[in-house]
C-alpha positions in Angstrom: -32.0 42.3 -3.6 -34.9 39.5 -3.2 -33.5 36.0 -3.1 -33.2 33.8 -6.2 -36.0 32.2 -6.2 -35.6 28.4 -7.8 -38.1 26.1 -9.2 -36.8 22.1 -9.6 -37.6 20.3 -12.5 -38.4 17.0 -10.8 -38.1 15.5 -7.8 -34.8 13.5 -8.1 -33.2 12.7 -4.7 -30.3 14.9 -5.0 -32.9 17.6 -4.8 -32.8 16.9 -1.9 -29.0 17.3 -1.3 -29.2 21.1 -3.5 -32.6 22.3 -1.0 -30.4 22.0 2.0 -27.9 23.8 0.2 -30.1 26.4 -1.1 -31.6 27.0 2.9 -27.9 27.8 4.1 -27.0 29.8 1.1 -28.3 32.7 2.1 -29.5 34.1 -1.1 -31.7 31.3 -2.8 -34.8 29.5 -2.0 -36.8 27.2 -3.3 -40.0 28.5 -4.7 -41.5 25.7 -6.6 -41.3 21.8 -7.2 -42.5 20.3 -10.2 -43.6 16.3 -11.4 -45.6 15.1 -13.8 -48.0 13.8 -10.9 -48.8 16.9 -7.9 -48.4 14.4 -5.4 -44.9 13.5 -6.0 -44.4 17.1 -5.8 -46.2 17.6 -2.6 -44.6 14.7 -0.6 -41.2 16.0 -1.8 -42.1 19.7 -0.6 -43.4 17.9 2.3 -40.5 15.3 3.6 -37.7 18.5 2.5 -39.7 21.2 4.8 -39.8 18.4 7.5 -35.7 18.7 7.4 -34.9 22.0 6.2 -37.9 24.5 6.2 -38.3 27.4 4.3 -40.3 29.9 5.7 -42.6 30.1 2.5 -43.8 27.0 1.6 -42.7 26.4 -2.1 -45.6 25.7 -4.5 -46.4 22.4 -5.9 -47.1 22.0 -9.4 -48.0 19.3 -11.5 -46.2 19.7 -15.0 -43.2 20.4 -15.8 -44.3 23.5 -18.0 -46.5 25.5 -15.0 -42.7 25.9 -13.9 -41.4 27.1 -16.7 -43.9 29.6 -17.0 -44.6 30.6 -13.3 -43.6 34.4 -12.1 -42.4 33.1 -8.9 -39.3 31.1 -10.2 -36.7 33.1 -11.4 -34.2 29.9 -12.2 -34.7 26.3 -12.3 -32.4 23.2 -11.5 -32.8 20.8 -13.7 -31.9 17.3 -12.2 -33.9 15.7 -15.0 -32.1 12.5 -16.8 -29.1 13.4 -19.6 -31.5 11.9 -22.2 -34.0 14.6 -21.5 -32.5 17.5 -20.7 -31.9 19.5 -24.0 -35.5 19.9 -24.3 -35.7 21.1 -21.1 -32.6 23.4 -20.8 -34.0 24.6 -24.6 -37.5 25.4 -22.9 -36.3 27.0 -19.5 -34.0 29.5 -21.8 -36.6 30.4 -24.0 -38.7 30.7 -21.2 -35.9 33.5 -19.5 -35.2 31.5 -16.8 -31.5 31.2 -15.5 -29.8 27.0 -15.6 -28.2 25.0 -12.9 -28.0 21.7 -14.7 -26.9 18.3 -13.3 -24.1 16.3 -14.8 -24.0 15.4 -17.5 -25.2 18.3 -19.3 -26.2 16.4 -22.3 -26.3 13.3 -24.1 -23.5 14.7 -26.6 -21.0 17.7 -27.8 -23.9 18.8 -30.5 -27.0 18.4 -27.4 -25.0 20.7 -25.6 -23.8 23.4 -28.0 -27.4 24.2 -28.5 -28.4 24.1 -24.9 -25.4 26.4 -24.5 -26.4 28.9 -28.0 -29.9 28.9 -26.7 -28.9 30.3 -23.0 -26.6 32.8 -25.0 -29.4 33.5 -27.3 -32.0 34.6 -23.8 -28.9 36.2 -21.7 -29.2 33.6 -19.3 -26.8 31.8 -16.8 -25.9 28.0 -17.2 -24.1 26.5 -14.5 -23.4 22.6 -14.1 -23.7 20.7 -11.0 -19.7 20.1 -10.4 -20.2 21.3 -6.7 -16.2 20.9 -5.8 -15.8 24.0 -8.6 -17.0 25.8 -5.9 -14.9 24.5 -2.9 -12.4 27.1 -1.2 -9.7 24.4 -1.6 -8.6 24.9 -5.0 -7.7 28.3 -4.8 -5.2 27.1 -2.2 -4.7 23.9 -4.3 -3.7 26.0 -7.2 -1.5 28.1 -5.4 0.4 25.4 -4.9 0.6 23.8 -8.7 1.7 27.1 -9.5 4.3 27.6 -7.4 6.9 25.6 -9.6 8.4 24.3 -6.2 5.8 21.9 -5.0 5.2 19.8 -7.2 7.2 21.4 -10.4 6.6 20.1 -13.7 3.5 18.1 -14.3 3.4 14.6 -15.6 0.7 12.6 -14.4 -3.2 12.4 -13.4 -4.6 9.6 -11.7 -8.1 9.5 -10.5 -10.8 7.3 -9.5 -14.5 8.1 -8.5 -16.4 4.8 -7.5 -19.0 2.8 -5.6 -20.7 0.1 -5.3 -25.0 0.7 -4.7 -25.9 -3.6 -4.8 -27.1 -5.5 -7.6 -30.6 -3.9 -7.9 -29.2 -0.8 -8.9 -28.3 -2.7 -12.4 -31.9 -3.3 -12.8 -34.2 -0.5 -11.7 -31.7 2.6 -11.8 -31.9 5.4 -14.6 -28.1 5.4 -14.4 -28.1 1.8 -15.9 -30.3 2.6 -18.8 -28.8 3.4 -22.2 -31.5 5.0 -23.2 -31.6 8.0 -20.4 -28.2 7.6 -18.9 -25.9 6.9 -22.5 -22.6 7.3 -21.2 -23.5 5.7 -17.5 -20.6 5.5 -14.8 -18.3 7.8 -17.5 -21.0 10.6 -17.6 -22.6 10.5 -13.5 -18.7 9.7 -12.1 -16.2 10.6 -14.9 -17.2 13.6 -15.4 -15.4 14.9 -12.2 -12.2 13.0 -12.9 -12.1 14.9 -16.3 -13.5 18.2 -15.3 -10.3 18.0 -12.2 -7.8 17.1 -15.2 -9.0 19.9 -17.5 -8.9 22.2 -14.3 -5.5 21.2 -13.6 -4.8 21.5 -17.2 -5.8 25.0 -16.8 -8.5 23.8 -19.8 -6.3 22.9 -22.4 -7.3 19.8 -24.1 -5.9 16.6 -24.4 -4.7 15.9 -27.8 -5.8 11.8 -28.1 -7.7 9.6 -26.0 -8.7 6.1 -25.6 -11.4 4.5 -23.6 -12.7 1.6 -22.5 -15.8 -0.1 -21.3 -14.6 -2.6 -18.1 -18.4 -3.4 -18.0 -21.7 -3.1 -18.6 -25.4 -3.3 -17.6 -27.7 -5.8 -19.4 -29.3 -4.9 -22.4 -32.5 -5.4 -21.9 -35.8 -5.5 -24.6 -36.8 -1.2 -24.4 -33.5 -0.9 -22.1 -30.0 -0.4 -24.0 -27.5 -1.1 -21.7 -25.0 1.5 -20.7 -21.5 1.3 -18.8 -20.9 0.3 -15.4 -17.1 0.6 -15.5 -14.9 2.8 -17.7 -11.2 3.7 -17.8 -9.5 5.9 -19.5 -6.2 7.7 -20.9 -6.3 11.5 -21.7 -2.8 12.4 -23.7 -1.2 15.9 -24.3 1.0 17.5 -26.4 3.7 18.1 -23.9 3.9 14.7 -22.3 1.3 14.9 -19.7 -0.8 11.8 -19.4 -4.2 11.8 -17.2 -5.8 8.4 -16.2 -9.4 7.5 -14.4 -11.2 5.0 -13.4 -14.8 5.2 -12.5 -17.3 2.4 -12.0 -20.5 1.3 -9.9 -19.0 -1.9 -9.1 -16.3 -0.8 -6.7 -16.2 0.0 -3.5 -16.4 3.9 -2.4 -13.4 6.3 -3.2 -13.1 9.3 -5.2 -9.1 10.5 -4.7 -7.2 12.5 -7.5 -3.3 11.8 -7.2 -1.2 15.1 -9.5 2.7 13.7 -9.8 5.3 16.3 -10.8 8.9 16.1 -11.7 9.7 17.7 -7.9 6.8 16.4 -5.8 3.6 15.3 -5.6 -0.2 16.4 -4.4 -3.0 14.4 -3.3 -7.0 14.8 -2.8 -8.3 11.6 -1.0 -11.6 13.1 -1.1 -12.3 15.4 -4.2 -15.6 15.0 -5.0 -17.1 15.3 -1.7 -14.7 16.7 0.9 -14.7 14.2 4.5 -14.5 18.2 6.2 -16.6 20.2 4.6 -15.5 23.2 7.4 -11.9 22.7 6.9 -11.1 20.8 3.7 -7.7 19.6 3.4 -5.1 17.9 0.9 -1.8 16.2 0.8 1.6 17.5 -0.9 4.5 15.5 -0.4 3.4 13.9 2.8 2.3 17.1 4.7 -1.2 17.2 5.2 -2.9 21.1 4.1 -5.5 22.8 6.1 -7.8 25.5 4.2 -8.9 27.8 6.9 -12.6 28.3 6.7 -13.6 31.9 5.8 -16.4 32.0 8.6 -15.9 33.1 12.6 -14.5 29.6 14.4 -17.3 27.4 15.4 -18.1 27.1 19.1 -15.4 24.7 21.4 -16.4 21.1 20.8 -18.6 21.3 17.9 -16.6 21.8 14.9 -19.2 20.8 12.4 -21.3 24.0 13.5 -20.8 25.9 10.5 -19.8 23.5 8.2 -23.1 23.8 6.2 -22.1 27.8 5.7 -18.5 26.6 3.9 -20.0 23.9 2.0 -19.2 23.8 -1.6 -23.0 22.6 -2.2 -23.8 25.8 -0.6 -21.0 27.6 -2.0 -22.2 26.9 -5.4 -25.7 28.0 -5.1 -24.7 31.4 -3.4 -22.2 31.8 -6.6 -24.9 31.2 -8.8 -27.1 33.9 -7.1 -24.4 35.9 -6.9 -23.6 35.8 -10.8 -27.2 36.3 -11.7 -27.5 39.0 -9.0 -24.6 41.4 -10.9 -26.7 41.7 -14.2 -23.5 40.2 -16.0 -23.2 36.7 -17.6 -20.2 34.3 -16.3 -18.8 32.8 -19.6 -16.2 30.9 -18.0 -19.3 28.6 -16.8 -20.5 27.1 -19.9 -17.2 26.7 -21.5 -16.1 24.6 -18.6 -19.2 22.2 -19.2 -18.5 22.5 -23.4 -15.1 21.0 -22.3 -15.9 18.8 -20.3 -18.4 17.5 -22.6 -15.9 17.3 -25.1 -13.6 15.3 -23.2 -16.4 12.6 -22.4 -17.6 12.1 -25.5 -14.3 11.4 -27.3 -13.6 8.5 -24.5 -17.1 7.1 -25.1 -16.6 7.0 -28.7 -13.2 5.4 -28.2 -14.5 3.0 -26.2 -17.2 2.2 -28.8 -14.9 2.2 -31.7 -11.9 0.5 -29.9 -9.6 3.0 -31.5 -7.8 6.1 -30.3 -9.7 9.4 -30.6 -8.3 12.9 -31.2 -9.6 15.7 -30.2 
C-alpha cells in the first residue's frame, strides 16, 4: 500500500501542527501545498521541510483548484476558514478526493448536511479535526464510565476550553470576524466541550439548550463581529445537565470535570494532553496512567516516542487507515452532524435570548 498522499488547502499555521503529524504517522505524507499566491506555498513547504522533512519534496501550487485536480493528492486537509469551506469540501468531493476538515465543519446544520450528502454522493471519507477522538485515553476513560462503580450514575458536565492570545488578536485574527469565523470562540473552542459531552453522552442529544454571548469582538464597517466568550447549558431528558465555558479572554485551560451519583472523573487537559506518551486522568482522587502501546522509550528520555502515540498522529494514521480498507467509516460524519447540531442551537439561543430545543 503507497502512503496517503495529502494536499493542504492553504497554508494556515496549524498545518503546520498536522505536517508533523503526518511525518510520524507512518502512512501519510504530504504531497502538495496550495495558496492563492505560489510563494506562500513555497515558503510554507520551505520553513515545514526545515523541521520535519519529507523525503519528496511536496509540490507547490498556486490555486487552490491545481490541488483539487492534481493525480498526486489522493486527500486534502482543508484548514480553510468555516465561512468558506462548503465550497471547498463541495469541490474536493466532487473532485474524488477523501476530507480531513478543521473545526468547525461549517458555518451551519444545512452547510454541513450537504458537505456531508456530497462526500456520500463520491464515496469519500470526511473526518473532522477533533484530534483527542483519536487519543488512546478514552477507550480507558470509557471503561471506566461504564463500569457503574466509578463514577455510577451520571449527572453533570463541566468544561472549559480557553485562552487568552492579547488584544491584537481582536483586531487582525479570522477568528474575530463574523463574517469567516460566525460562531467565534463557541465554534474554534466549544466545539470540543460539546463533542466530549456528546461522546460521554454516548451521542444522544440534549433535549434544550440555552446560550449565551459573555462577549464580543467589535463590529467593524466589512467586519461583523463574532463571539469572544460563550457559556452554555446542554439539558437531557433523564436529568443530566452539561455546562461549558469557552472564551479568548481567559487565561489557558481546557479540563472536563464528569460527576456521578458514586464518584467523580477528571481530564485537566482534554484537548491537548500535557503527556502525549502516557496520557492520564483523574477518578476520585487517583491519578490514571494509559500505558503507551509502543516499546518503552530509552532510560531518561521519556518523550522519545511521544510523537508515535500522539493523537495528532493517531488521527492521521486512522484516517489512512480507513481509506486504506476500501470501506467508508460512517460513525465519522455523524459525529461532526452532531456536533454541529449542538453548536448551532446554543448560537441561536444566544442570539434569540430564549431556550432552544433540539
Amino acid at each position: 500500500m503507497h502512503p496517503l498522499r495529502i494536499g493542504f488547502l492553504s497554508t494556515a499555521g496549524i498545518g503546520k501542527k498536522n505536517w508533523k503529524a503526518i511525518l510520524n504517522s507512518g502512512n501519510c505524507v504530504v504531497s502538495a501545498v496550495a495558496s492563492r499566491d505560489v510563494s506562500k506555498s513555497r515558503e510554507f513547504i520551505r520553513q515545514c521541510q526545515d523541521e520535519h522533512s519529507f523525503d519528496i519534496i511536496p509540490d507547490a501550487l498556486g490555486s487552490y483548484e491545481a490541488l483539487l485536480v492534481s493525480p498526486n493528492v489522493d486527500a486534502v486537509y482543508i484548514p480553510l476558514p468555516t465561512g468558506l469551506r462548503k465550497e471547498f469540501v463541495l469541490r474536493a468531493a466532487a473532485a474524488g478526493k477523501h476530507i480531513l476538515c478543521e473545526k468547525p465543519c461549517a458555518a451551519n446544520v444545512a452547510e454541513l448536511e450537504a458537505m456531508l450528502a456530497a462526500c456520500r454522493q463520491h464515496q469519500v471519507q470526511f473526518l473532522d479535526g477533533v484530534m483527542f477522538m483519536h487519543n488512546s485515553r478514552l477507550a480507558k476513560v470509557r471503561e471506566i464510565l461504564d463500569d457503574g462503580q466509578s463514577v455510577g450514575s451520571l449527572r453533570r458536565i463541566a468544561s472549559a476550553f480557553t485562552f487568552y492570545p492579547g488584544e491584537e488578536f481582536f483586531q487582525s485574527n479570522i477568528r474575530a470576524n463574523g463574517l469567516l469565523e460566525p460562531t467565534g470562540c463557541l465554534g474554534d473552542l466549544g466545539w470540543y466541550s460539546i463533542r466530549f459531552a456528546l461522546w460521554t453522552m454516548n451521542w444522544q442529544l440534549p433535549l434544550r439548550v440555552t446560550g449565551k454571548i459573555l462577549s464580543h469582538s467589535a463590529d467593524l464597517p466589512g467586519r461583523p463581529s463574532s463571539p469572544t466568550e460563550f457559556s452554555a447549558e446542554l439539558h437531557y431528558a433523564d436529568g443530566v445537565s452539561v455546562e461549558f465555558y469557552s472564551s479568548f479572554r481567559t487565561a489557558k485551560q481546557q479540563w472536563v470535570h464528569v460527576s456521578g451519583q458514586k464518584g467523580w472523573l477528571r481530564l485537566p487537559d482534554f484537548v491537548h494532553p500535557l503527556n502525549g506518551y502516557e496520557p492520564a486522568f483523574e477518578v476520585n482522587e487517583k491519578f490514571i496512567t494509559v500505558a503507551s502501546d509502543v516499546k518503552c522509550p530509552p532510560a531518561g528520555d521519556p518523550t522519545a516516542y511521544g510523537h508515535l502515540t500522539a493523537q495528532d498522529t493517531r488521527m492521521w494514521r486512522n484516517f489512512a487507515n480507513q481509506i486504506a480498507s476500501g470501506k467508508l467509516n460512517t460513525d465519522w460524519p455523524n459525529w461532526a452532524l452532531q456536533t454541529q447540531k449542538v453548536l448551532d442551537a446554543c448560537h441561536e439561543s444566544a442570539r434569540s435570548g430564549q431556550s432552544v430545543t433540539i
